[in-house]
C-alpha positions in Angstrom: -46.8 7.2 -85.2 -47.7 10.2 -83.3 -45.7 12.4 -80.8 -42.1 10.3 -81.0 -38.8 11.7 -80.6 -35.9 9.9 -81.1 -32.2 9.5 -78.4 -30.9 12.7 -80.6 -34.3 14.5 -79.3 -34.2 13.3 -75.6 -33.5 15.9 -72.9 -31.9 14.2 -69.4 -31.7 16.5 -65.7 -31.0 16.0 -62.5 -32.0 18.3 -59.7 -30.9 18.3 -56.0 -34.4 17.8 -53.5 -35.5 18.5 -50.1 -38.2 16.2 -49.4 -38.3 12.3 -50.8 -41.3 11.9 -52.9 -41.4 15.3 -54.0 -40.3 16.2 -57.3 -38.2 19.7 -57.7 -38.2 21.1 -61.2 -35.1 20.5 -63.1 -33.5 23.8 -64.4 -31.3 25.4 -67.0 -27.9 24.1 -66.6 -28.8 21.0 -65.2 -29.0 18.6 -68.5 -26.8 16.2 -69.1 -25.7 14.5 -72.2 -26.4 10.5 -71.9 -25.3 6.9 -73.2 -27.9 5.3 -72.4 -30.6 5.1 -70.0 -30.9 1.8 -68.6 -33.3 2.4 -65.5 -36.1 -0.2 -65.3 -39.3 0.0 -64.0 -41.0 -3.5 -63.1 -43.8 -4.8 -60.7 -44.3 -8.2 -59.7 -47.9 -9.6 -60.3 -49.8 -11.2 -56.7 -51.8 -13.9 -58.3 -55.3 -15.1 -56.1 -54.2 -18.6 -55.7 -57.0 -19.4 -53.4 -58.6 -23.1 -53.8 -62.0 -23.3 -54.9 -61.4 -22.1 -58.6 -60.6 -23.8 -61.8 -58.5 -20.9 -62.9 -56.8 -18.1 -61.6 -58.3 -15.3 -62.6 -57.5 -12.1 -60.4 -54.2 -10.5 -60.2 -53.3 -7.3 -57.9 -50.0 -5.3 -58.2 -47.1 -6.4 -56.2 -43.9 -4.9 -55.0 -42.8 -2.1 -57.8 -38.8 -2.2 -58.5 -37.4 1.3 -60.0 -33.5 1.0 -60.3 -30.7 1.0 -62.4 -28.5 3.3 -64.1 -27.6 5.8 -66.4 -24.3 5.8 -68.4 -22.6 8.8 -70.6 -19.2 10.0 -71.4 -17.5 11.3 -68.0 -17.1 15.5 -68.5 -14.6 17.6 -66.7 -18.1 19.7 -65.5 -21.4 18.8 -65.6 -22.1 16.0 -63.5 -20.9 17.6 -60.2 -23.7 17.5 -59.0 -24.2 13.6 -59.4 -20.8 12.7 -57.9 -21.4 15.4 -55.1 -24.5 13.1 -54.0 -22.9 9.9 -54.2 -19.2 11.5 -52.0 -21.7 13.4 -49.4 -19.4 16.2 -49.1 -18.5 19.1 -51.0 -18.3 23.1 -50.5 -18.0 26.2 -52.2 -15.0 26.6 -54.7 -12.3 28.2 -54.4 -11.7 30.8 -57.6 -8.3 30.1 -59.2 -6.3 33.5 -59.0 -9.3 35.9 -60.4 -10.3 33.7 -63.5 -12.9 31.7 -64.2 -11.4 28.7 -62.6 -12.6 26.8 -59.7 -11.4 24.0 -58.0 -13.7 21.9 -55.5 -13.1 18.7 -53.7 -15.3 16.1 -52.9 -14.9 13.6 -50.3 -16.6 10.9 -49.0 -19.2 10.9 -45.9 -19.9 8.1 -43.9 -23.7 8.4 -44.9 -25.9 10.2 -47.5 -28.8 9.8 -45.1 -31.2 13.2 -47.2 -28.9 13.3 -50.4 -31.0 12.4 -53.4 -32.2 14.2 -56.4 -34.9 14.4 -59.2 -34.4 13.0 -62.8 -36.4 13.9 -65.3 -36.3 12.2 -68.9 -38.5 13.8 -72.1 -39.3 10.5 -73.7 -42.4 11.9 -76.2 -43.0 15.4 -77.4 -45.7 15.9 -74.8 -44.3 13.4 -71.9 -41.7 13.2 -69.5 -40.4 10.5 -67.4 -39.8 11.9 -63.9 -38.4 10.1 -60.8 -39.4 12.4 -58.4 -36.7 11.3 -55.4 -32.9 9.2 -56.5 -30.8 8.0 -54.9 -27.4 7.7 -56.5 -25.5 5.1 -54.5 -22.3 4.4 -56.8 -20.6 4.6 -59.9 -18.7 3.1 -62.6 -15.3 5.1 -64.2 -13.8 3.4 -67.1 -11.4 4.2 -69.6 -8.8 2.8 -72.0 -6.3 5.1 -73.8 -7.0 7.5 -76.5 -10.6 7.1 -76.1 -13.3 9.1 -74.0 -13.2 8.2 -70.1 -17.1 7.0 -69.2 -19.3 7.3 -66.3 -22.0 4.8 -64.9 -24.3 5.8 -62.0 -26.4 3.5 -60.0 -30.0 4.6 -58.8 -32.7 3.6 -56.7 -35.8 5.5 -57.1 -39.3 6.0 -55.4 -41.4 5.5 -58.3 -42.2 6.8 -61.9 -44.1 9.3 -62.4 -45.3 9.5 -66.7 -47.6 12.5 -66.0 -46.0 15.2 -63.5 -46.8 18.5 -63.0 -43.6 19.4 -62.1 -41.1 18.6 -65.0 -43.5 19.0 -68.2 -42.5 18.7 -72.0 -42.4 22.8 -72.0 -40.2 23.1 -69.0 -37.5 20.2 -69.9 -37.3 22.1 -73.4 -35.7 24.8 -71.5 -33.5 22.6 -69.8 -29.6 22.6 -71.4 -26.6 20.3 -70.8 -22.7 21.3 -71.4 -21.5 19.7 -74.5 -18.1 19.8 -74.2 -14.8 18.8 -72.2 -15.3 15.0 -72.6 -12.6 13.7 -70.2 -10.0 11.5 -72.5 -7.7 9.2 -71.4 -4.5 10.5 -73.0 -0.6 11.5 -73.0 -1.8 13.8 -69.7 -3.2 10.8 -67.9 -1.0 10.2 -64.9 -1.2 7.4 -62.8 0.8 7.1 -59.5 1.8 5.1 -57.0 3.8 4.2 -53.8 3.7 3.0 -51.1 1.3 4.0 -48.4 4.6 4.6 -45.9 6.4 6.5 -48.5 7.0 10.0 -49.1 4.8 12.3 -51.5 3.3 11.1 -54.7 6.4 12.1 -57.6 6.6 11.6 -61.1 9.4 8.9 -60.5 6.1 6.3 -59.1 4.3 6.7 -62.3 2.5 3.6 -64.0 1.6 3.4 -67.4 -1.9 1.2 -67.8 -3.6 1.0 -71.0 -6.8 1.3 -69.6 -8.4 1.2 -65.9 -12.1 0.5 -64.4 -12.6 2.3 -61.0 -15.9 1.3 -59.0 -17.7 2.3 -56.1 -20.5 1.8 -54.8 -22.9 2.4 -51.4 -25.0 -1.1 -50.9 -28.1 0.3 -50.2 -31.8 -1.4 -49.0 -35.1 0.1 -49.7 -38.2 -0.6 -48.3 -42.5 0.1 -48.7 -44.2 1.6 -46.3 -47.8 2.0 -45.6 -49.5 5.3 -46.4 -47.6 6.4 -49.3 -46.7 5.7 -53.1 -42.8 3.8 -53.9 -40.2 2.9 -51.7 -38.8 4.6 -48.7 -35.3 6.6 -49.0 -32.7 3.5 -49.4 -30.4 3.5 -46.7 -27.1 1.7 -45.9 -27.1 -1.9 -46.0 -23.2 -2.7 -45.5 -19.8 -1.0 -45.9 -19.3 0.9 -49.1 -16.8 -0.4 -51.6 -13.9 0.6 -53.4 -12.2 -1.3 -56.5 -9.7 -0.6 -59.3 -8.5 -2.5 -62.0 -5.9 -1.9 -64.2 -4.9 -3.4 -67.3 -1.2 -3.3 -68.6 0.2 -4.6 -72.4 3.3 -6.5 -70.9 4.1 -8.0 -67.9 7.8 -7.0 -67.1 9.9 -6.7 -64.1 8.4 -3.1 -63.4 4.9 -4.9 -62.3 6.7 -7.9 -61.1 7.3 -6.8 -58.0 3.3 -6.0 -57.5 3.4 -9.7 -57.0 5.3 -9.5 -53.8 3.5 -6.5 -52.7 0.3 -8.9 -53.0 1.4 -11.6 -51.4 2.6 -9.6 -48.4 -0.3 -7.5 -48.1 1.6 -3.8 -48.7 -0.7 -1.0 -48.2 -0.2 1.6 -51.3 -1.3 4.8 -51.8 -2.5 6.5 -55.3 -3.8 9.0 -57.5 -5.3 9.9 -61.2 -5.1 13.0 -62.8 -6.7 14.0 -66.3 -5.9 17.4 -67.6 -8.1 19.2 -70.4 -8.0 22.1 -72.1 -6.8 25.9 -70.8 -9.8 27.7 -69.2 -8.0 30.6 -68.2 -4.5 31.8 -67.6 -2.3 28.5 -66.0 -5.6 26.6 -65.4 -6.9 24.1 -66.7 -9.6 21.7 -66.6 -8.7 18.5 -64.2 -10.0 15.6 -62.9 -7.7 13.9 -60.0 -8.6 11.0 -58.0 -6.9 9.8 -54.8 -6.2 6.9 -53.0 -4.8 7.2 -49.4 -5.0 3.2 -48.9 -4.7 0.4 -51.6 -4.0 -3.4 -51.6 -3.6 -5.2 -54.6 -5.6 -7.6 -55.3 -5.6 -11.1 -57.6 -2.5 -9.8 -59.9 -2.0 -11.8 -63.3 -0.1 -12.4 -66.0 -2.1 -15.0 -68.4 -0.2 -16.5 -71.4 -2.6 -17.0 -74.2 -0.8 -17.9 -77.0 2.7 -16.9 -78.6 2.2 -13.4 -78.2 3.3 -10.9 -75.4 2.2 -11.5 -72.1 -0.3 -8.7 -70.8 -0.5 -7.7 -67.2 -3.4 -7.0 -64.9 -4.2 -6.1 -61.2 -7.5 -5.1 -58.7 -6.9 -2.7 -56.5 -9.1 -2.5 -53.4 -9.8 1.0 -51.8 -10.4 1.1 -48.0 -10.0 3.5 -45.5 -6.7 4.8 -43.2 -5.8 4.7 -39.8 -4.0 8.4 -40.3 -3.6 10.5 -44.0 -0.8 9.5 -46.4 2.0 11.6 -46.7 1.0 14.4 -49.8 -3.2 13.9 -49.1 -3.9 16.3 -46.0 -6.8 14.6 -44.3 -7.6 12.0 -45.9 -8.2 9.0 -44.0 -11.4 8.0 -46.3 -10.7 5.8 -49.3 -11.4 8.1 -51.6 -11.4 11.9 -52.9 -12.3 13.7 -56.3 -10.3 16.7 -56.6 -11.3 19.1 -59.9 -11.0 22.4 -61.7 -14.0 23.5 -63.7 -16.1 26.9 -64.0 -18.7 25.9 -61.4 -18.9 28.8 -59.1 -21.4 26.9 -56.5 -21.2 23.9 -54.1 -23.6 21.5 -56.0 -24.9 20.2 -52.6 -26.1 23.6 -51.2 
């Protein structure tokens, strides 16, 4: 057993790139503390099936697949960069009344056509995993309550590279990741929501889920091409996708009237915010998520036995014909609102 390291020894980064197929090095400040990493690397196997042999017995490599995702706990800083790609559109933050406080919003673009990234993985002491162009196409937010929010990013990638000049063992090692501000699903959670008619967001529409599941994805298609090594940049391949499912312990005449709203298609507008620890002066950290049109989806109320009766609804996110009342400009299903120290637009 030679040259092993073990999850506590790994070192994840992601760095934003210019050119697809070309690796950029991944920096200090650009780690990130993972889950798991469950990207897959497989190649089909084209078998000479010509007549005129007893056996097969030549094989040439096929089609090589490099996708799927990497999961952690979701931080109030840290993986701007990662969401930034996936939204499309960011810009420089705005300082918070001369402390150390930014706040940055990220909204969605119609395309990421030339968004992608490198990751880079130390898997041995003297080896690193890179992917030298990503593309992050979606995500997976989750949380239940009194328990740490997490993250799920989907990614396609060109190819694997075990033996880049580029990202090295001695370059990740100087490669760091924040280790704090976990985002928690608390007391300071607040959900909202009205109707999409209806005046400004106010604590009087609060809900009050015990846990939620927020997905989105890009379907994306990628392609080989003659003349060079992994698949082309993935590019769109349908309309993006917007869910949200919450989960409630009792179903009582509060959510009762969700049913109605269901049945008669009522479009409903909506936000999240979490709210972390004091960086400076009034701020602090946040996370807020808004919805500027919502229709409920599939609503239930199961009974499983003599016990309460839980509630449950999907929410689909699509886009509006003019912004909501309280969410200047957004016609877009989506925004990520936040407050963090990160002085720079992670997209420039």
């Amino acid at each position: 057993m030679t040259k092993e390291i073990t999850g506590r020894e790994t070192i994840c980064g992601l760095a934003k790139a210019d050119s697809w197929h070309t690796p950029v090095a991944v920096a200090v400040g650009e780690g990130v503390l993972i889950l798991a990493d469950n990207i897959k690397v497989g190649m089909d196997l084209e078998l000479d099936e010509s007549a005129g042999q007893q056996w097969i017995t030549e094989a040439d490599a096929g089609v090589e697949n490099v996708s799927g995702n990497i999961e952690a706990y979701m931080r109030y800083e840290g993986f701007d960069l990662w969401l930034a790609l996936i939204m499309g559109i960011s810009g420089a933050p705005t300082q918070l009344e001369l402390t150390t406080a930014y706040s940055n919003t990220y909204d969605l673009a119609s395309k990421i056509d030339g968004m992608f990234a490198t990751l880079a993985q130390k898997k041995l002491t003297d080896k690193v995993w890179e992917y030298p162009a990503v593309k992050l196409h979606g995500f997976k937010l989750s949380g239940e309550m009194n328990k740490p929010v997490k993250i799920s990013f989907d990614a396609i990638c060109d190819t694997l590279d075990r033996a880049s000049a580029t990202n090295t063992a001695a370059s990740m090692a100087q490669v760091t990741a924040l280790k704090k501000n976990r985002i928690i699903m608390n007391k300071d959670t607040v959900f909202r929501m009205n109707d999409q008619a209806a005046g400004e967001l106010l604590d009087t529409d609060k809900l009050h889920p015990s846990s939620f599941e927020l997905t989105f994805t890009r379907p994306m298609d990628s392609d080989f091409v003659a003349g060079q090594e992994g698949v082309d940049e993935p590019a769109d391949n349908g309309f993006p996708a917007c869910s949200l499912a919450l989960k409630f312990p009792r179903y009582n005449s509060e959510n009762d009237i969700y049913f109605d709203d269901w049945k008669n298609t009522v479009s409903k507008k909506m936000d999240i915010t979490f709210t972390g620890k004091t960086i400076e002066g009034a701020h602090k950290y946040s996370f807020r998520i808004l919805f500027s049109n919502l229709k409920i989806d599939n609503p239930e109320a199961p009974v499983s036995g003599p016990g309460k009766i839980p509630y449950s609804m999907n929410l689909r996110a699509i886009g509006a014909d003019v912004a909501p009342a309280g969410m200047t400009g957004l016609v877009a299903p989506l925004r990520i609102e936040t407050t963090n120290t990160r002085t720079t637009d992670p997209l420039a």
